[in-house]
N, CA, C and O atoms as a GROMACS GRO file, in nm:
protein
  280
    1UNK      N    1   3.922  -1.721   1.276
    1UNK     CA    2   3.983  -1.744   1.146
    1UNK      C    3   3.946  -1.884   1.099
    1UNK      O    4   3.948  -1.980   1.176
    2UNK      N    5   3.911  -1.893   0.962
    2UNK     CA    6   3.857  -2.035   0.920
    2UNK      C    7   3.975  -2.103   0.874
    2UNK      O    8   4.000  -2.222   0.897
    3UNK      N    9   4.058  -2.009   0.798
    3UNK     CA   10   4.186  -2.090   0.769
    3UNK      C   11   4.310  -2.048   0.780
    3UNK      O   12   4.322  -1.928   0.758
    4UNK      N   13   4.417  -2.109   0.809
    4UNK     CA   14   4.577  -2.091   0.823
    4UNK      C   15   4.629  -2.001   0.707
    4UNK      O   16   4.621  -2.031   0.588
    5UNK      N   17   4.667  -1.921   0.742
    5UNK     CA   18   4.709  -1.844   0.621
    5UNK      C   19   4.801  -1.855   0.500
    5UNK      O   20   4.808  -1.792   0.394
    6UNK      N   21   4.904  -2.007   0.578
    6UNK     CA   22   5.006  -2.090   0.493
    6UNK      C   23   4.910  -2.186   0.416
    6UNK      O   24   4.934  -2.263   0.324
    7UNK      N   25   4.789  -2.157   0.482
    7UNK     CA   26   4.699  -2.262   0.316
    7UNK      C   27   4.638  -2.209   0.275
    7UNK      O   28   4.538  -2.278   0.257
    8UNK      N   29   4.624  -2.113   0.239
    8UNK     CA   30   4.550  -2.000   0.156
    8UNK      C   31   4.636  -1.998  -0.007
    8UNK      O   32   4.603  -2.042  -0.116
    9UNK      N   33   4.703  -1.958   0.020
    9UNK     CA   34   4.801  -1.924  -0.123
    9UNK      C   35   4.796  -2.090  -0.196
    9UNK      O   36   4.728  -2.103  -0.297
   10UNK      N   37   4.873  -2.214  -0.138
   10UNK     CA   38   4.812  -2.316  -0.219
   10UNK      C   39   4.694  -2.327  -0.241
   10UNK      O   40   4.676  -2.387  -0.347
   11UNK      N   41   4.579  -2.289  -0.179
   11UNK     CA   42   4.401  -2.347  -0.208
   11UNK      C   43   4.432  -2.243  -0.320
   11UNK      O   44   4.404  -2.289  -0.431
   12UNK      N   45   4.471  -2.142  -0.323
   12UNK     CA   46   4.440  -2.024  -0.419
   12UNK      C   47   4.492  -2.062  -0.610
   12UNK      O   48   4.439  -2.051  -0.721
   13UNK      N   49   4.603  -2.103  -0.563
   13UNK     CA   50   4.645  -2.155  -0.659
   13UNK      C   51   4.602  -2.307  -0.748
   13UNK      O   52   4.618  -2.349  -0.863
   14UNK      N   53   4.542  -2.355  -0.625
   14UNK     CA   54   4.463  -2.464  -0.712
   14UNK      C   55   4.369  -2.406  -0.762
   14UNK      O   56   4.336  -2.431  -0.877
   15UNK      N   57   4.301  -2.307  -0.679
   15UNK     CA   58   4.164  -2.244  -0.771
   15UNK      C   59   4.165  -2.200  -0.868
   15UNK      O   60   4.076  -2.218  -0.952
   16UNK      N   61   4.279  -2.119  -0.888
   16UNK     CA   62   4.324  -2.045  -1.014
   16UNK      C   63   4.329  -2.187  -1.157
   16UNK      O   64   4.262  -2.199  -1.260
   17UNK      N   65   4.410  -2.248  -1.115
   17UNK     CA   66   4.417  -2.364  -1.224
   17UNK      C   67   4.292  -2.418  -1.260
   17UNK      O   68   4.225  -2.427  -1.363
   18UNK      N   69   4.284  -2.448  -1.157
   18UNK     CA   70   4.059  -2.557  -1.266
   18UNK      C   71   4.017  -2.393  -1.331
   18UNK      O   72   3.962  -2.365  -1.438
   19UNK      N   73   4.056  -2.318  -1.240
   19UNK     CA   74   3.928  -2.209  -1.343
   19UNK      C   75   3.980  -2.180  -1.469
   19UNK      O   76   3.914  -2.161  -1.571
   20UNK      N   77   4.144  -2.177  -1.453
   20UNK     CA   78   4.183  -2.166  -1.653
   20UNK      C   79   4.168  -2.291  -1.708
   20UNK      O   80   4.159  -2.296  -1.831
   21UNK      N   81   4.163  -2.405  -1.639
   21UNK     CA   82   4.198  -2.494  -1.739
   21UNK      C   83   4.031  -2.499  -1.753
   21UNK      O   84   4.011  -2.590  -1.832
   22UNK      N   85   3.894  -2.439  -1.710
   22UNK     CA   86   3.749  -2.468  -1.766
   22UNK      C   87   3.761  -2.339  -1.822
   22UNK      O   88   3.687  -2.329  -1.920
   23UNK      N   89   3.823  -2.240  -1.798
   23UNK     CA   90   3.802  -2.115  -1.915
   23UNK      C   91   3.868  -2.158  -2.067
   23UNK      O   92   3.812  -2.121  -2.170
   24UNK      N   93   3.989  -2.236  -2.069
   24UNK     CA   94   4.028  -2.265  -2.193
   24UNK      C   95   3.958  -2.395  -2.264
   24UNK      O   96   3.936  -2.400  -2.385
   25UNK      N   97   3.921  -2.514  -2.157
   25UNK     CA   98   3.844  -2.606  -2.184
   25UNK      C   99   3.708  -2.630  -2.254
   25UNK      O  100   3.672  -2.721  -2.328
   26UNK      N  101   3.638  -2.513  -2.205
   26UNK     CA  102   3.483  -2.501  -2.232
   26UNK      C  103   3.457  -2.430  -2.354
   26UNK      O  104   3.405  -2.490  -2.447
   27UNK      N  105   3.496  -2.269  -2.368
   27UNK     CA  106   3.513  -2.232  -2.512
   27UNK      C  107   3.577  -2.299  -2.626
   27UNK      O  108   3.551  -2.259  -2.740
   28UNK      N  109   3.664  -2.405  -2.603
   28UNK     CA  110   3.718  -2.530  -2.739
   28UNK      C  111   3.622  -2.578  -2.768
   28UNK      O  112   3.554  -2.576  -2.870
   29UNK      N  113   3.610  -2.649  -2.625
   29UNK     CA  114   3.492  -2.737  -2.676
   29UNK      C  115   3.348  -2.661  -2.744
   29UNK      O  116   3.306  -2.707  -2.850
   30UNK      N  117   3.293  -2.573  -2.695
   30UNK     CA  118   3.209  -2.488  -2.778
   30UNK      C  119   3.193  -2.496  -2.919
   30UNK      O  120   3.106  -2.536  -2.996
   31UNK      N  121   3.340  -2.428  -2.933
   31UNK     CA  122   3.397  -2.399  -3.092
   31UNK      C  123   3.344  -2.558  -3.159
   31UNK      O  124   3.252  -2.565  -3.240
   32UNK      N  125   3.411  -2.664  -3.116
   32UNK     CA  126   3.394  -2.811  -3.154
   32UNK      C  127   3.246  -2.857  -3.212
   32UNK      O  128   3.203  -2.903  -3.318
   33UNK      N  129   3.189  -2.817  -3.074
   33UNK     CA  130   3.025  -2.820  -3.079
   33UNK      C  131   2.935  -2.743  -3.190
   33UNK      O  132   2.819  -2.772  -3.221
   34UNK      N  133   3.025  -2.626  -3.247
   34UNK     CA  134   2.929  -2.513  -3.325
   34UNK      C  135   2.945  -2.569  -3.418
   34UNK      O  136   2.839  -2.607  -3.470
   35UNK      N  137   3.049  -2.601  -3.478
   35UNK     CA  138   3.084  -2.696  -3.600
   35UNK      C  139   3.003  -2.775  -3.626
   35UNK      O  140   2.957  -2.757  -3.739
   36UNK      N  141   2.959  -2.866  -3.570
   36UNK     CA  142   2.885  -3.009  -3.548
   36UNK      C  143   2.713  -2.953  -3.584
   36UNK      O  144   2.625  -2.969  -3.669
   37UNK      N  145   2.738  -2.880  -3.455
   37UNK     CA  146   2.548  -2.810  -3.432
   37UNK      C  147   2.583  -2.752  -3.414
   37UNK      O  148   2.690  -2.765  -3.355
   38UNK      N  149   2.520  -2.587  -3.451
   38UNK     CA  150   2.525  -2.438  -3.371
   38UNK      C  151   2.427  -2.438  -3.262
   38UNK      O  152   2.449  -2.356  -3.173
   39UNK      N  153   2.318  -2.518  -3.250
   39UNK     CA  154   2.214  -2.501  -3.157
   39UNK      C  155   2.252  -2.574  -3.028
   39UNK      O  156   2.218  -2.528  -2.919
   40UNK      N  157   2.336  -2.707  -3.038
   40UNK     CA  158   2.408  -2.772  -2.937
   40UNK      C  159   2.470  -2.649  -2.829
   40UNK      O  160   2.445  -2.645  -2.709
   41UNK      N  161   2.546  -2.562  -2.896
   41UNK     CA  162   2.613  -2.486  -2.832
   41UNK      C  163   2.529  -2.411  -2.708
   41UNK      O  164   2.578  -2.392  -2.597
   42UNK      N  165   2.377  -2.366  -2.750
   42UNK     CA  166   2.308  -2.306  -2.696
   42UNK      C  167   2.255  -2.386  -2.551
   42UNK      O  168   2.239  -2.342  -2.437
   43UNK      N  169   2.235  -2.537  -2.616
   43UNK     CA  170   2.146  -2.622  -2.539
   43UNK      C  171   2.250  -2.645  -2.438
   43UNK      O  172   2.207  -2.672  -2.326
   44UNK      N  173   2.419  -2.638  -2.459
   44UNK     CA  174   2.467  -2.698  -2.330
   44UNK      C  175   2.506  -2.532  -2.248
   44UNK      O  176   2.540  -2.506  -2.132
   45UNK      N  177   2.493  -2.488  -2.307
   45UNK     CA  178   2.454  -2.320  -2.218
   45UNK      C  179   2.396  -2.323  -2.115
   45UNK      O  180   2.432  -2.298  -2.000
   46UNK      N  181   2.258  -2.370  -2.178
   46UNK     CA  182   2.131  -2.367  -2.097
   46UNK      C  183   2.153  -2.439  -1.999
   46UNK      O  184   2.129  -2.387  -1.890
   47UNK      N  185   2.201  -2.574  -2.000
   47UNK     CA  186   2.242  -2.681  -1.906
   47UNK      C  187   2.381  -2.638  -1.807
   47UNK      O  188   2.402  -2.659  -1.687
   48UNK      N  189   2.432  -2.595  -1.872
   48UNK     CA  190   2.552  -2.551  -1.748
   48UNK      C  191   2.484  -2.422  -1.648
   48UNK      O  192   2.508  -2.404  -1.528
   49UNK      N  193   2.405  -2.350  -1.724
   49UNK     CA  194   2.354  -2.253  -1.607
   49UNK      C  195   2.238  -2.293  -1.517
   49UNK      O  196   2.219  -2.249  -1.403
   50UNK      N  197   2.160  -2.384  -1.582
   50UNK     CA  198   2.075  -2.467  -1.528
   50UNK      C  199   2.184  -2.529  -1.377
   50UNK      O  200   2.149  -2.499  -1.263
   51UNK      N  201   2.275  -2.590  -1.394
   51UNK     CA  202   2.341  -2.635  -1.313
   51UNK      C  203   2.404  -2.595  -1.237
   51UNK      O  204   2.434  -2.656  -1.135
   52UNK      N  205   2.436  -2.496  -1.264
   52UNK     CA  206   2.488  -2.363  -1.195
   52UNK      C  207   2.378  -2.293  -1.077
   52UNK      O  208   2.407  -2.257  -0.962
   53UNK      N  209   2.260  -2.288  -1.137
   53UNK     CA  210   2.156  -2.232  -1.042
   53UNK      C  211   2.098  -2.344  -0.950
   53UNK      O  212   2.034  -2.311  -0.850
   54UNK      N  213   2.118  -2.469  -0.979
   54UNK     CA  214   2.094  -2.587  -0.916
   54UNK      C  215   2.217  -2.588  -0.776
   54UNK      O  216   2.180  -2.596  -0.659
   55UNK      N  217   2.321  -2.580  -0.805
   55UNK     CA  218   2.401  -2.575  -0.737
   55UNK      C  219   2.458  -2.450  -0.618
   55UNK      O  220   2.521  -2.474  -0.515
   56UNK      N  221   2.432  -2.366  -0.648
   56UNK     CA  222   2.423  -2.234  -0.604
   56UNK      C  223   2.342  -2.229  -0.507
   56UNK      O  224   2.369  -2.149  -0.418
   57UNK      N  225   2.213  -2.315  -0.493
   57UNK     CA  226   2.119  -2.312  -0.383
   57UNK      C  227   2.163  -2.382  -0.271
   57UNK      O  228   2.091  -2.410  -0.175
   58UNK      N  229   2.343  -2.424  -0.289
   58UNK     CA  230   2.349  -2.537  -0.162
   58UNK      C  231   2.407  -2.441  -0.076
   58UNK      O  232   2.423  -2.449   0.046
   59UNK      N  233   2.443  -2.325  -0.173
   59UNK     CA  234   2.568  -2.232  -0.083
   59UNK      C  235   2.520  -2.179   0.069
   59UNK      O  236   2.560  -2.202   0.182
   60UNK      N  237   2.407  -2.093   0.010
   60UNK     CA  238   2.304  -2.030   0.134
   60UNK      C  239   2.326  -2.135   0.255
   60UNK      O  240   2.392  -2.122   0.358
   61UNK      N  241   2.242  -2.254   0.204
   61UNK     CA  242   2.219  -2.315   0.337
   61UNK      C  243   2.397  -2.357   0.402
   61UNK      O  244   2.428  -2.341   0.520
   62UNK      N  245   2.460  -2.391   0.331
   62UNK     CA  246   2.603  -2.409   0.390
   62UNK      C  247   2.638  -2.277   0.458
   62UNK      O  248   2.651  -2.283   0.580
   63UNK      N  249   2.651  -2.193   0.416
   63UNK     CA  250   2.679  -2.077   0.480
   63UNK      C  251   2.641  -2.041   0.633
   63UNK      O  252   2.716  -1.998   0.721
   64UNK      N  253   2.478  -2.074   0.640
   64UNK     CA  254   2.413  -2.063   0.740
   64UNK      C  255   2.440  -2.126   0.893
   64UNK      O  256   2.464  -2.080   1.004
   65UNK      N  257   2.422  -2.274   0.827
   65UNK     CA  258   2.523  -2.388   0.895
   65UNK      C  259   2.646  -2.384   0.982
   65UNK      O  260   2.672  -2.428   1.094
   66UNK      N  261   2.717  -2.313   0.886
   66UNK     CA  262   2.843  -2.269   0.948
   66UNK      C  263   2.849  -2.123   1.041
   66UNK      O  264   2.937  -2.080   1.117
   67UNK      N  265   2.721  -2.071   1.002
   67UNK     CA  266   2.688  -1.964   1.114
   67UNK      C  267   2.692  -2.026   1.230
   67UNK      O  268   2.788  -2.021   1.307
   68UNK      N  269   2.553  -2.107   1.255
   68UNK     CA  270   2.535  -2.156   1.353
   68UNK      C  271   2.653  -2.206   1.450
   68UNK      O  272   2.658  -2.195   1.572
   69UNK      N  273   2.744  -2.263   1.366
   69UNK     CA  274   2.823  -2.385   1.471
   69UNK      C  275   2.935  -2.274   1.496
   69UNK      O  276   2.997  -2.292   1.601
   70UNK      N  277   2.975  -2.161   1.417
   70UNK     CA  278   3.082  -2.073   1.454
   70UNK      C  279   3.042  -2.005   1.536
   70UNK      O  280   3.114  -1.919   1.585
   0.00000   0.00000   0.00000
């Protein structure tokens, strides 16, 4: 077992919170952005998934890692 099961439900609940507060955060700001520029909107698209796929490549090898040593 990787984790205690009495810390599951708090980690869970923190997770839950950042993810509404960037689900309600990010579409405002959007809205904000379309106003301004409609094309802005697109370009920080591109950049958050850009970053997203940047980031995503650390998972694998973490994963693996933790094969090993478990």
């Amino acid at each position: 077992m990787i984790a205690d099961p009495g810390d599951i439900a708090s980690g869970m609940a923190v997770g839950f919170t950042i993810n509404h507060v960037a689900a309600v955060f990010i579409p405002a700001l959007g809205g904000l952005l379309w106003l301004a520029n409609y094309r802005a909107v697109f370009f920080g698209a591109v950049f958050l998934s850009g970053l997203s796929l940047i980031l995503s490549q650390f998972v694998t090898s973490e994963l693996s890692k933790a094969k090993v040593r478990g």
